[in-house]
N, C-alpha and C positions, 0 to 999 in steps of 0.2 A: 717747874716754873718758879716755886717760892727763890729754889736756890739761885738761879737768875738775877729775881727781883732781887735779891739778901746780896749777891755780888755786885751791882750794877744798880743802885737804888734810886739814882737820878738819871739815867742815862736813856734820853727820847728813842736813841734810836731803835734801842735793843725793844721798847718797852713797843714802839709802833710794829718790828717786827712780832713780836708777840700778839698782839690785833691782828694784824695783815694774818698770823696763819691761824688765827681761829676763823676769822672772817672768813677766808680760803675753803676751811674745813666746810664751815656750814654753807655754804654756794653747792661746794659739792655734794653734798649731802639732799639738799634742795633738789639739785639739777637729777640723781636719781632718784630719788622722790617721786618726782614729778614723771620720769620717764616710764615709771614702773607705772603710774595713776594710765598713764596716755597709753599703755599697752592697756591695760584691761577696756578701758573707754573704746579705744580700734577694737578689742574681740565685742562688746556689744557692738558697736557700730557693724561689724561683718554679720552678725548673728542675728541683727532688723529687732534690736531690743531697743535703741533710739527714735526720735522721731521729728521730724519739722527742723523747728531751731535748736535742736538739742545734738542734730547731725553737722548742723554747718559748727556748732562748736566743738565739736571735736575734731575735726576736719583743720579749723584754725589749729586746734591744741599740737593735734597730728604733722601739721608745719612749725611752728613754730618751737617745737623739741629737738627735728630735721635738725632746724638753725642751732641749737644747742643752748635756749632759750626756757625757762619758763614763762610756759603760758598768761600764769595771771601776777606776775608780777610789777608788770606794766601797768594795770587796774590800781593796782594799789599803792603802787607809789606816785600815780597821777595825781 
């Protein structure tokens, strides 16, 4: 990356590309993150280790991954 910067020292585009594919990384990195969190959360859910409101949230979490989504993302950049 330095050698980039050192050849290209002013140059937006390259420098946004650079952004755009960390940004990229850590999405992905997130999105299985999160899909790994929502498998363990579905095996208590299956196992009656959840209970009340603690089932309808994973039930959302459980949709909302489907979509290729994280869950609580949305919460927090509201």
């Amino acid at each position: 990356m330095e050698e980039v910067e050192t050849k290209y020292p002013h140059d937006e585009f390259i420098e946004g590309y650079l952004h755009q594919d960390i940004e990229n990384s850590y999405t992905e990195r997130e999105i299985e993150t999160a899909k790994k969190q929502v498998e363990i959360e579905s095996y208590m859910l299956s196992n009656g280790m959840l209970y009340e409101q603690e089932k309808e949230i994973v039930k959302y979490n459980i949709q909302k991954i489907a979509e290729n989504v994280v869950p609580w993302w949305e919460a927090t950049e509201a």
